[in-house]
N, C-alpha and C positions, 0 to 999 in steps of 0.2 A: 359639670357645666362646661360642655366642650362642642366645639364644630365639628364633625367627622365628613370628608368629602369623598364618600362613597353612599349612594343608596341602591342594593340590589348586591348583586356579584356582576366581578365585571367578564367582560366580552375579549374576544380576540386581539381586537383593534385600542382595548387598553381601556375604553369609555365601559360606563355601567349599562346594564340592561335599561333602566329609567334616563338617564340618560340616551342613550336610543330609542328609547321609547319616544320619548318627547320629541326628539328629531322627527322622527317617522310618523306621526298622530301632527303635527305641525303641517308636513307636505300634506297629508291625506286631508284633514279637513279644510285647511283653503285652496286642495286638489291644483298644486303647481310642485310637482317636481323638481322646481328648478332653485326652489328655497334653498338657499343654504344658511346649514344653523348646528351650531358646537354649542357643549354645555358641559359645564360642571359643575353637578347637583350633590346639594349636601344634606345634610341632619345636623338643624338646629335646635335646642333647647326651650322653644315657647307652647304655650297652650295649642297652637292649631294655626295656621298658616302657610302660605306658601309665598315666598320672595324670589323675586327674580330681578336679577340687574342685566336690562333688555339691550341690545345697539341695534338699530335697524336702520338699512340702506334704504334710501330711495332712489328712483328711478333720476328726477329732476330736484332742482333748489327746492329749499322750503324758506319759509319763518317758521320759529318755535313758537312766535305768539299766533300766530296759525293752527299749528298743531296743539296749541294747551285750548285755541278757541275750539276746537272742531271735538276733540278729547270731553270739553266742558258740557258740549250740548250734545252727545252717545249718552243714550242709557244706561244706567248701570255699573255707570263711570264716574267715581269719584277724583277729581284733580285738586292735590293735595300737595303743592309747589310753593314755600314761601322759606327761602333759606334764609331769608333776614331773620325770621323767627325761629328758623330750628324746627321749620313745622313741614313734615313729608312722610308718607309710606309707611307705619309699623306695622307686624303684627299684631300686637299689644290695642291700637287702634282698629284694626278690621274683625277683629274678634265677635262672633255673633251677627256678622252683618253679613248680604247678599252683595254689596258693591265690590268692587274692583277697584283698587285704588292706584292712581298713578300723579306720580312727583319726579324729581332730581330730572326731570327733564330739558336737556341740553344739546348743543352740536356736537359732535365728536369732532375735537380738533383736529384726528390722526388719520380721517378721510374724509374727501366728497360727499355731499348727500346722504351725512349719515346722523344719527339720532343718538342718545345715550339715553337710559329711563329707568326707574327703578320700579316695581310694580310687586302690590300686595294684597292677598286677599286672603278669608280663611277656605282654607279650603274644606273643612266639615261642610259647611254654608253652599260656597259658592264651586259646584263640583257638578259631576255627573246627572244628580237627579235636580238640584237645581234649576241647572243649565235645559233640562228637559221640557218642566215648569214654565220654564220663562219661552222656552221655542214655543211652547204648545198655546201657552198666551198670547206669543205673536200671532201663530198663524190663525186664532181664532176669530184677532183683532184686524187679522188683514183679510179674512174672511175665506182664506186657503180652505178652512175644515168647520 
């Protein structure tokens, strides 16, 4: 029962292959270049998941009750944000499910415009062919196909 933060063999630059990978599959599907995004991707110990502790810049200000409103009414989006309770993001809870779950959602005191979030979903579920599933629903639904 241990964390190891390596998945893959790593690369030149010292980051793993998935690690880059993620990098580079980030720029290409929302097709901007200009993303910039560091990771260090581990192997943890649960049934099936995938965690990620996000920061993302924005362009201008926000509110956070903004982005948990905007967050709440996305499909396929679960917001799971109530730290009075102890209640955000497991594995253990996205297990078996198609959502996406996002919590711990915050300003980042340490810059401008910028976001803090933790995000969980299983990834057996919510992956490749899923993600397929659910485009082909849309476009069905927006009457693309």
């Amino acid at each position: 029962m241990n964390i190891i933060p390596q998945i893959d063999v790593f690369t030149e630059n010292g980051y793993t292959k998935e690690e880059m990978k993620m990098t580079l599959e980030t720029k290409k599907i929302m097709q901007d270049d200009s993303i910039r995004l560091t990771a260090t991707c581990v192997r943890l110990p649960v049934m099936g998941g995938h965690s990620e502790s996000v920061n993302i810049e924005f362009e201008k200000d926000f509110e956070v009750e903004e982005v948990n409103r905007l967050l709440e009414q996305f499909e396929g989006v679960s917001v799971v944000d109530d730290i009075a309770n102890l209640k955000y993001p497991m594995p253990l809870h996205a297990h078996d499910k198609d959502a996406v779950f996002v919590g711990r959602i915050r300003r980042d005191e340490t810059q401008a415009n910028t976001l803090n979030c933790w995000i969980v979903s299983d990834n057996l579920r919510k992956g490749a062919a899923t993600n397929a599933v659910q485009i082909a629903e849309w476009l069905l639904k927006k009457h693309f196909i």
